[in-house]
PyMOL Python script that loads the backbone (N, CA, C, O; Angstrom):
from pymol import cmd

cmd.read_pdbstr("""\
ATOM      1  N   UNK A   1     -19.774  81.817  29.178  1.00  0.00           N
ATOM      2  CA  UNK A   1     -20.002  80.562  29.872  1.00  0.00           C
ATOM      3  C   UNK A   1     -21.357  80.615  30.574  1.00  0.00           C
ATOM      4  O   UNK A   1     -21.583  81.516  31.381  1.00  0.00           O
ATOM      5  N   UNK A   2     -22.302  79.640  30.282  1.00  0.00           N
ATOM      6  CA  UNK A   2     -23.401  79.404  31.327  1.00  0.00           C
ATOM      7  C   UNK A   2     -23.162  79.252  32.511  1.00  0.00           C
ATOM      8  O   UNK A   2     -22.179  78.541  32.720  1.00  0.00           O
ATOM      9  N   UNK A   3     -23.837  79.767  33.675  1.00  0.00           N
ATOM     10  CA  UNK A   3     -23.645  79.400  34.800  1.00  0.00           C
ATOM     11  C   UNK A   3     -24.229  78.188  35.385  1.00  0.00           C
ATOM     12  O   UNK A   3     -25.281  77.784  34.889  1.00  0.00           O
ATOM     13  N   UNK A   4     -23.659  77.489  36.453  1.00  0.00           N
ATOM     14  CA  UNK A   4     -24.992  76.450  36.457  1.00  0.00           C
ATOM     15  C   UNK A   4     -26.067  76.542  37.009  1.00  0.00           C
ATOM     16  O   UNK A   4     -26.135  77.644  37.553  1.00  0.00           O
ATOM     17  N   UNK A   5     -27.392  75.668  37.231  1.00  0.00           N
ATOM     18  CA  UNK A   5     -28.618  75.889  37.733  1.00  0.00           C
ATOM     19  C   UNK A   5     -28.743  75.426  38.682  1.00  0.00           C
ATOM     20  O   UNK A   5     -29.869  75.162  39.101  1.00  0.00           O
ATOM     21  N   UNK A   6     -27.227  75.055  39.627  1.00  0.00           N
ATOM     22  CA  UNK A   6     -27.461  74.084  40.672  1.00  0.00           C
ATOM     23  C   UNK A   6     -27.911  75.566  41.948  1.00  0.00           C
ATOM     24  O   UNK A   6     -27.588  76.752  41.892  1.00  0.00           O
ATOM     25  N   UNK A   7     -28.616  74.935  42.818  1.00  0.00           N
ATOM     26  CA  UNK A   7     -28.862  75.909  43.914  1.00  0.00           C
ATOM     27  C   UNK A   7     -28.588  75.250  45.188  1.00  0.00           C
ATOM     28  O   UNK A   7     -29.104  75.750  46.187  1.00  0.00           O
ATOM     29  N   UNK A   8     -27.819  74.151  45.327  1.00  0.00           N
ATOM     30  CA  UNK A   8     -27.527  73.518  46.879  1.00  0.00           C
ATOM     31  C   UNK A   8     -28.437  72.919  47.330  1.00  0.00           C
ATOM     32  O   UNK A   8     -28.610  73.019  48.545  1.00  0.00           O
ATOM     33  N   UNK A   9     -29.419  72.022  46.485  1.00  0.00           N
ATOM     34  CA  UNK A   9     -30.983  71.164  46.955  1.00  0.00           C
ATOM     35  C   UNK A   9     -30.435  70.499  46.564  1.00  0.00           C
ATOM     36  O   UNK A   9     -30.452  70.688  45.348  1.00  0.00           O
ATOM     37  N   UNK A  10     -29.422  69.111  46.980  1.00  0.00           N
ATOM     38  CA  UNK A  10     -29.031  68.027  45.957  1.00  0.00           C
ATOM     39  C   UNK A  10     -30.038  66.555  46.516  1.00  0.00           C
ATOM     40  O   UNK A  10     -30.038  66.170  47.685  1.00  0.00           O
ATOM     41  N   UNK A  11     -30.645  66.057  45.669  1.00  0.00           N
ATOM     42  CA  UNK A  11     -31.884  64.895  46.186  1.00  0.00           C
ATOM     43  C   UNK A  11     -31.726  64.333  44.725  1.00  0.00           C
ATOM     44  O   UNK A  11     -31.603  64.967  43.677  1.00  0.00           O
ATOM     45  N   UNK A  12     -31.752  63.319  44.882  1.00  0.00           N
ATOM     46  CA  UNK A  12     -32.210  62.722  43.230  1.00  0.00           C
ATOM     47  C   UNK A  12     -33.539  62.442  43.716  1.00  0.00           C
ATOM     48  O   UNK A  12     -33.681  62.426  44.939  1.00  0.00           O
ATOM     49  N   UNK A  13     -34.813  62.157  42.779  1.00  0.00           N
ATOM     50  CA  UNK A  13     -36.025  62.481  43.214  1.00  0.00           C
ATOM     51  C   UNK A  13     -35.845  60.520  42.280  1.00  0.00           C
ATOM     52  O   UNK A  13     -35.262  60.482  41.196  1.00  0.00           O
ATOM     53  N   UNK A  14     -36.343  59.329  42.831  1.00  0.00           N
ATOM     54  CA  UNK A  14     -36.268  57.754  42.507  1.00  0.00           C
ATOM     55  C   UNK A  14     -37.403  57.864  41.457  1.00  0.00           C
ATOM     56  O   UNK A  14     -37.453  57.111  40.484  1.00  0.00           O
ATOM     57  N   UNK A  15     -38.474  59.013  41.742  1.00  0.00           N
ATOM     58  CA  UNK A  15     -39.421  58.766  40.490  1.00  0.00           C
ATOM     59  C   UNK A  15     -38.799  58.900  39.127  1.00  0.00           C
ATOM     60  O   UNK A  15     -38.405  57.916  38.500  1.00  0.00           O
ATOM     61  N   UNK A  16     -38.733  59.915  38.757  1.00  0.00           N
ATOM     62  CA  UNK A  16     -38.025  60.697  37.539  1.00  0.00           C
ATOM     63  C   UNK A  16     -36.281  60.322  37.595  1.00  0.00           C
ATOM     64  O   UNK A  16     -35.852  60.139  36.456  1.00  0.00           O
ATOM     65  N   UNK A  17     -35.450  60.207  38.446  1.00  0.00           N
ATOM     66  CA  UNK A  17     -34.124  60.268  38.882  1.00  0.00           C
ATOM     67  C   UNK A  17     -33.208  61.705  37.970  1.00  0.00           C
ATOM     68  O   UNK A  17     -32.251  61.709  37.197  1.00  0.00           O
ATOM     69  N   UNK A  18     -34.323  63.096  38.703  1.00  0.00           N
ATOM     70  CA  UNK A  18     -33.466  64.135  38.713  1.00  0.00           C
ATOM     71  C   UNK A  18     -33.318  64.885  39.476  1.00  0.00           C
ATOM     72  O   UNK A  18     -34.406  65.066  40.023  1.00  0.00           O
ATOM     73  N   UNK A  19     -32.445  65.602  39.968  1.00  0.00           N
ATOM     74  CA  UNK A  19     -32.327  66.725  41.137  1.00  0.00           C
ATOM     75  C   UNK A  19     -33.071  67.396  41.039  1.00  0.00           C
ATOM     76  O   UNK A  19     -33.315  68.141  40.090  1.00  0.00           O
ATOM     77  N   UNK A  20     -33.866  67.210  42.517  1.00  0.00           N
ATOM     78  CA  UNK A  20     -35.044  68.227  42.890  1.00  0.00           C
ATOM     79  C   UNK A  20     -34.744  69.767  43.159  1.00  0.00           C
ATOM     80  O   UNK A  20     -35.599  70.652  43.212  1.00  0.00           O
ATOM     81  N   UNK A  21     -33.542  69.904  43.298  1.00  0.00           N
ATOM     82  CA  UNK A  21     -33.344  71.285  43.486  1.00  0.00           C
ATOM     83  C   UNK A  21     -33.151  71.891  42.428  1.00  0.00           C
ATOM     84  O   UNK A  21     -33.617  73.020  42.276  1.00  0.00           O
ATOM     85  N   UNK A  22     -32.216  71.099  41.192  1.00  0.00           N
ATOM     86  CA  UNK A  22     -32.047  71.664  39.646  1.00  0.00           C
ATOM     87  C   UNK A  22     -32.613  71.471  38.914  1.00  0.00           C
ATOM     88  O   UNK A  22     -32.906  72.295  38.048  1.00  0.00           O
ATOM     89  N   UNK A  23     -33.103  70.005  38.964  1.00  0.00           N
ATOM     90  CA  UNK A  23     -33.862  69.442  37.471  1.00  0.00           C
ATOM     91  C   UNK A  23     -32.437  69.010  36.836  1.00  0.00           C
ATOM     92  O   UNK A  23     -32.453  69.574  35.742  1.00  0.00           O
ATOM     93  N   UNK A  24     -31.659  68.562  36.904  1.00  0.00           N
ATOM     94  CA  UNK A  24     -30.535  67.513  36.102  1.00  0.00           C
ATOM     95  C   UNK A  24     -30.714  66.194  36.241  1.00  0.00           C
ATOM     96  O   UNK A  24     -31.513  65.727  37.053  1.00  0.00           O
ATOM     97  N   UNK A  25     -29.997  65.500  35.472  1.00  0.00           N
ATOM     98  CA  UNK A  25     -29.714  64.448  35.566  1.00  0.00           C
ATOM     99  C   UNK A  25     -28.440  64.057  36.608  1.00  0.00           C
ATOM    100  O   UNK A  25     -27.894  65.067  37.053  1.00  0.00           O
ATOM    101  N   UNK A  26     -27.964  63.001  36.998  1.00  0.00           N
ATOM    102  CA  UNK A  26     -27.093  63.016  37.397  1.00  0.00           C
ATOM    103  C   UNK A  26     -25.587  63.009  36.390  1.00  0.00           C
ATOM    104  O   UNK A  26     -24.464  63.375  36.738  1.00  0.00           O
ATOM    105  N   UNK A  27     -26.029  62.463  35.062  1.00  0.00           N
ATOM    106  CA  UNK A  27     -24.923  62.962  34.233  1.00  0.00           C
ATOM    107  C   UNK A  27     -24.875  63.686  33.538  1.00  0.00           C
ATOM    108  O   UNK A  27     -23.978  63.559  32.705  1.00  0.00           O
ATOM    109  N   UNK A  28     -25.829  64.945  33.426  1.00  0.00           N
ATOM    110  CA  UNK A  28     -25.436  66.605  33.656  1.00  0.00           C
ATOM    111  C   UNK A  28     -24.972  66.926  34.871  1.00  0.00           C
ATOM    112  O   UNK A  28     -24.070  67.764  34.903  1.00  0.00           O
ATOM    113  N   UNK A  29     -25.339  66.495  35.828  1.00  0.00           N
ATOM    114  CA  UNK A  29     -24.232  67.414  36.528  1.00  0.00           C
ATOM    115  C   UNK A  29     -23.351  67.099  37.179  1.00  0.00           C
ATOM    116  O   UNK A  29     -23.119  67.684  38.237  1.00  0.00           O
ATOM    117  N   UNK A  30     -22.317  65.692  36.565  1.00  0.00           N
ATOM    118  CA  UNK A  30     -21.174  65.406  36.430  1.00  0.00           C
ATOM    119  C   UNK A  30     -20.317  66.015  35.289  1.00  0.00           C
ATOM    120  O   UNK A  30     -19.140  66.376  35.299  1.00  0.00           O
ATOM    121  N   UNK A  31     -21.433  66.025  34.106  1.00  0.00           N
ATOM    122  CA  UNK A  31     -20.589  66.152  33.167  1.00  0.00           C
ATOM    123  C   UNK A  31     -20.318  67.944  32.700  1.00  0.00           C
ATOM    124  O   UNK A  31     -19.576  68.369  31.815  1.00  0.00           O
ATOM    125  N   UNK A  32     -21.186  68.711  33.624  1.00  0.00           N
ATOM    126  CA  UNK A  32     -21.766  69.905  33.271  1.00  0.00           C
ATOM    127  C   UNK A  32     -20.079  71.176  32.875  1.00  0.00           C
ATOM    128  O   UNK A  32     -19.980  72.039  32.003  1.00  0.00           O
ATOM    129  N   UNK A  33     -18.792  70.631  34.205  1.00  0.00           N
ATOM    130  CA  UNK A  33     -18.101  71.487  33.304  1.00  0.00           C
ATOM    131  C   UNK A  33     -17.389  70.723  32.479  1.00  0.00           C
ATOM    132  O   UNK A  33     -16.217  71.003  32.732  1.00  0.00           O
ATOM    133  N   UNK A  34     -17.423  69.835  31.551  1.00  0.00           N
ATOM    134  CA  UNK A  34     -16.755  69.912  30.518  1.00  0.00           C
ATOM    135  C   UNK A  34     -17.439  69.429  29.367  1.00  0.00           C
ATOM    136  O   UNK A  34     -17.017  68.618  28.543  1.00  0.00           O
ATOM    137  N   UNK A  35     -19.009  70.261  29.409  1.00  0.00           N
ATOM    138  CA  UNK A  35     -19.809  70.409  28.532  1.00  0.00           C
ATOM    139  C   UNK A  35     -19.745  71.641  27.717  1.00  0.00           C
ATOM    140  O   UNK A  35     -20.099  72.668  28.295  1.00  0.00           O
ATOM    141  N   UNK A  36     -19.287  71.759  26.246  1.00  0.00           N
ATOM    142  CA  UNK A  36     -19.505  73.215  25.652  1.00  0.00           C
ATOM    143  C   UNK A  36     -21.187  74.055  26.300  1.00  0.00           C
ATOM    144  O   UNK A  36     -22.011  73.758  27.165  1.00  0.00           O
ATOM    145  N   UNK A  37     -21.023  75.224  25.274  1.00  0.00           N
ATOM    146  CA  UNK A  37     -22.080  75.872  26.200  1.00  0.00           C
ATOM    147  C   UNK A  37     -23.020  75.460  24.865  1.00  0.00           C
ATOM    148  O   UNK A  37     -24.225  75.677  24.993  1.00  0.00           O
ATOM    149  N   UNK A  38     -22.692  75.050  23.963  1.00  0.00           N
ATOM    150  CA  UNK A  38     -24.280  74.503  23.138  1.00  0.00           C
ATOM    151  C   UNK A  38     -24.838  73.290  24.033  1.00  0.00           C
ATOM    152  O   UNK A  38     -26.054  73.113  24.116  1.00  0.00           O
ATOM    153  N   UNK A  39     -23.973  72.504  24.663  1.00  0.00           N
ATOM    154  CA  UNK A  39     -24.858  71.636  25.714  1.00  0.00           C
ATOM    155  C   UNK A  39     -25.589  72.451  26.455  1.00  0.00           C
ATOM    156  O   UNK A  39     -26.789  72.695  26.332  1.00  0.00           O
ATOM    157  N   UNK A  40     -24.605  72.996  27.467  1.00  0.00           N
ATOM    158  CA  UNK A  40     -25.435  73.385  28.480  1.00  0.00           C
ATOM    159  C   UNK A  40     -26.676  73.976  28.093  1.00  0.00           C
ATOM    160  O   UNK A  40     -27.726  73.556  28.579  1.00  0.00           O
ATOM    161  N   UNK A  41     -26.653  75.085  27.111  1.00  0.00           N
ATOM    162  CA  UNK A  41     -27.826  75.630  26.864  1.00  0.00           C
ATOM    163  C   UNK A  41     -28.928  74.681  26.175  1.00  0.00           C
ATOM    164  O   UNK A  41     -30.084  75.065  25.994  1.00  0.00           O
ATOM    165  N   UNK A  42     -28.508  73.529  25.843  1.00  0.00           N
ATOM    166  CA  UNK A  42     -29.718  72.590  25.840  1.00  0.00           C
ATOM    167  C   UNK A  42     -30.150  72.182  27.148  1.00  0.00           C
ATOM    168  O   UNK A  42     -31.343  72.194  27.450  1.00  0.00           O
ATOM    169  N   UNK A  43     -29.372  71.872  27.830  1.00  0.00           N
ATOM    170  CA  UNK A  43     -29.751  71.463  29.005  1.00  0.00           C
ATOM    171  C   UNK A  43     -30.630  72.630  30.233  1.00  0.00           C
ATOM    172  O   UNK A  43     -31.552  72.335  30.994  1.00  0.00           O
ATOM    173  N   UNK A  44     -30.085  73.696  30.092  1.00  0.00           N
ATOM    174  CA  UNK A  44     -31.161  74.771  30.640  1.00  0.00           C
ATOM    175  C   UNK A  44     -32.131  74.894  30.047  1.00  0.00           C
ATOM    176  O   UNK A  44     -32.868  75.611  30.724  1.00  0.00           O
ATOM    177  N   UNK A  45     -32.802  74.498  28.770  1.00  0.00           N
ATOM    178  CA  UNK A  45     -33.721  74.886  27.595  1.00  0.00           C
ATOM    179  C   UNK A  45     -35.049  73.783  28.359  1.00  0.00           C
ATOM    180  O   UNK A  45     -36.234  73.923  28.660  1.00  0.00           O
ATOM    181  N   UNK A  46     -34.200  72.872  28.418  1.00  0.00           N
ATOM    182  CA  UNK A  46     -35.162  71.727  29.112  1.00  0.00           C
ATOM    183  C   UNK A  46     -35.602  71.949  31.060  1.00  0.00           C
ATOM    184  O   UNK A  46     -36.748  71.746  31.461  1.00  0.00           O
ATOM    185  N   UNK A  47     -34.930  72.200  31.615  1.00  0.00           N
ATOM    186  CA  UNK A  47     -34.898  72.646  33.182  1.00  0.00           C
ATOM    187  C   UNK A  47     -36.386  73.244  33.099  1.00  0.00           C
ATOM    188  O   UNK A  47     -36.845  73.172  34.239  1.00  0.00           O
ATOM    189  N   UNK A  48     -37.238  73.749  32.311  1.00  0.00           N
ATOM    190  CA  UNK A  48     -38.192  74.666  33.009  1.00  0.00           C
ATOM    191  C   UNK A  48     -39.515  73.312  32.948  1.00  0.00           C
ATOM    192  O   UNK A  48     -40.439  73.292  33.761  1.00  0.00           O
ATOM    193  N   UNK A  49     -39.399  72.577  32.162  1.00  0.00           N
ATOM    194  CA  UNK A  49     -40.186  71.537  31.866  1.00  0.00           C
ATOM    195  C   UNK A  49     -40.483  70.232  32.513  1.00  0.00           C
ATOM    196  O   UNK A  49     -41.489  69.525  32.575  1.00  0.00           O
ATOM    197  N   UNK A  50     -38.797  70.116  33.155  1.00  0.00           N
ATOM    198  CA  UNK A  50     -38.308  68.903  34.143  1.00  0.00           C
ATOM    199  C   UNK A  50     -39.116  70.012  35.372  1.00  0.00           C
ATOM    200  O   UNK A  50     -40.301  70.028  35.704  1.00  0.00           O
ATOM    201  N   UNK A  51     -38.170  70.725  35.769  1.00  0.00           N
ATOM    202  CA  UNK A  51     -38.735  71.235  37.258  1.00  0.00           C
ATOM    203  C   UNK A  51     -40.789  70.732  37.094  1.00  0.00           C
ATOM    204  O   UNK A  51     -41.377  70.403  38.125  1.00  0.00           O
ATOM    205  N   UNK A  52     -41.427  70.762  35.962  1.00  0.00           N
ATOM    206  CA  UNK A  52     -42.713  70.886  36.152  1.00  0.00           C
ATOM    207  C   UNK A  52     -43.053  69.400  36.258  1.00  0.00           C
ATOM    208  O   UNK A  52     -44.217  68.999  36.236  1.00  0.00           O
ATOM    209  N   UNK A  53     -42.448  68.944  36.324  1.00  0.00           N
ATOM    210  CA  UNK A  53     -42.675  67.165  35.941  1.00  0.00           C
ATOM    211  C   UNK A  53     -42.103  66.472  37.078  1.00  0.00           C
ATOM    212  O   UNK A  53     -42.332  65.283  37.301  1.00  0.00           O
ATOM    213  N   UNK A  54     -41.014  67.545  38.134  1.00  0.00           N
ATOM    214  CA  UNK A  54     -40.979  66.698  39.519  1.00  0.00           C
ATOM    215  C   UNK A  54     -41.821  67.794  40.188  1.00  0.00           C
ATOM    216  O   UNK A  54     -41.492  67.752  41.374  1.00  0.00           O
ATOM    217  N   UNK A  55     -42.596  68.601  40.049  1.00  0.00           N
ATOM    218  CA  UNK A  55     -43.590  69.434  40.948  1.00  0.00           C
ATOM    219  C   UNK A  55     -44.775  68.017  41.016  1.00  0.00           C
ATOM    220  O   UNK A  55     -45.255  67.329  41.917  1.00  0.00           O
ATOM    221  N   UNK A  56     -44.866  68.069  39.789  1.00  0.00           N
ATOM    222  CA  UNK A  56     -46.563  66.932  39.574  1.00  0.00           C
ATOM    223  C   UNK A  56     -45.961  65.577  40.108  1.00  0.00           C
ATOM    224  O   UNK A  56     -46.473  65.504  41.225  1.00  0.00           O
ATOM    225  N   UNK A  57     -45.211  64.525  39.959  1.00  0.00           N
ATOM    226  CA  UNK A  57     -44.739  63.965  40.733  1.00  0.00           C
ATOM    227  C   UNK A  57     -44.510  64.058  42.033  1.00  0.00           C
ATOM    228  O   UNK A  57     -44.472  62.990  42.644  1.00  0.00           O
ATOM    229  N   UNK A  58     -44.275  65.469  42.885  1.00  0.00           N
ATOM    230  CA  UNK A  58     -44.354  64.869  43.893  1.00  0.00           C
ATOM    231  C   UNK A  58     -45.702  65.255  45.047  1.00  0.00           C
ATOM    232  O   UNK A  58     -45.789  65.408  46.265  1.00  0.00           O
ATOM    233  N   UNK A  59     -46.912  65.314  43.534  1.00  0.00           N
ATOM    234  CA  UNK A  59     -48.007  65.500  44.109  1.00  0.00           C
ATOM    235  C   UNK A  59     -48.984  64.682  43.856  1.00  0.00           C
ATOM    236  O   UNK A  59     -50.164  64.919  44.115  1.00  0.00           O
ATOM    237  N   UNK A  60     -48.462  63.450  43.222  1.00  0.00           N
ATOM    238  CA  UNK A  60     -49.286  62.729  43.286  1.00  0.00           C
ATOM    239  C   UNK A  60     -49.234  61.480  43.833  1.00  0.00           C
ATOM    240  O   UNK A  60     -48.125  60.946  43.845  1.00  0.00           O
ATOM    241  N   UNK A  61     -50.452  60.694  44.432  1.00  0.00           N
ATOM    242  CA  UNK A  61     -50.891  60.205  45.533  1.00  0.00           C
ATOM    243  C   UNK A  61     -49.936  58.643  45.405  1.00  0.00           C
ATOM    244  O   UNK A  61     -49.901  57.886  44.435  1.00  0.00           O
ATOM    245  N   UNK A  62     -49.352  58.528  46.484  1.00  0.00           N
ATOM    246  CA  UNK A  62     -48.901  56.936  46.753  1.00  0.00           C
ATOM    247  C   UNK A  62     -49.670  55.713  46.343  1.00  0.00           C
ATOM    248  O   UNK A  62     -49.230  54.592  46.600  1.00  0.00           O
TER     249      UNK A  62
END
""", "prot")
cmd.dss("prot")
cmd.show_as("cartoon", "prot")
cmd.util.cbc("prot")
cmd.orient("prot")
């Protein structure tokens, strides 16, 4: 079983609308346990890419 990637930062970020602490969606991580683990491991596959896409988002200017 995958574990999840949640770490207790729960924010949906209104730009992107994913958790700033995980990088999910909000329906990954409703749906996360009764996702096989070929989901999940899509869904961690993507996490390193999201996290980089609410870093730059939340550095850029109002």
């Amino acid at each position: 079983m995958i574990q999840s990637p949640c770490i207790k930062v729960c924010a949906v970020d209104a730009a992107t609308g994913l958790c700033t602490g995980c990088a999910r969606t909000l329906d990954e991580i409703a749906r996360w346990g009764s996702m096989s683990d070929t989901e999940r491991a899509e869904v961690m596959r993507v996490l390193k890419e999201r996290k980089a896409r609410l870093s730059s988002a939340s550095r850029e200017p109002e």
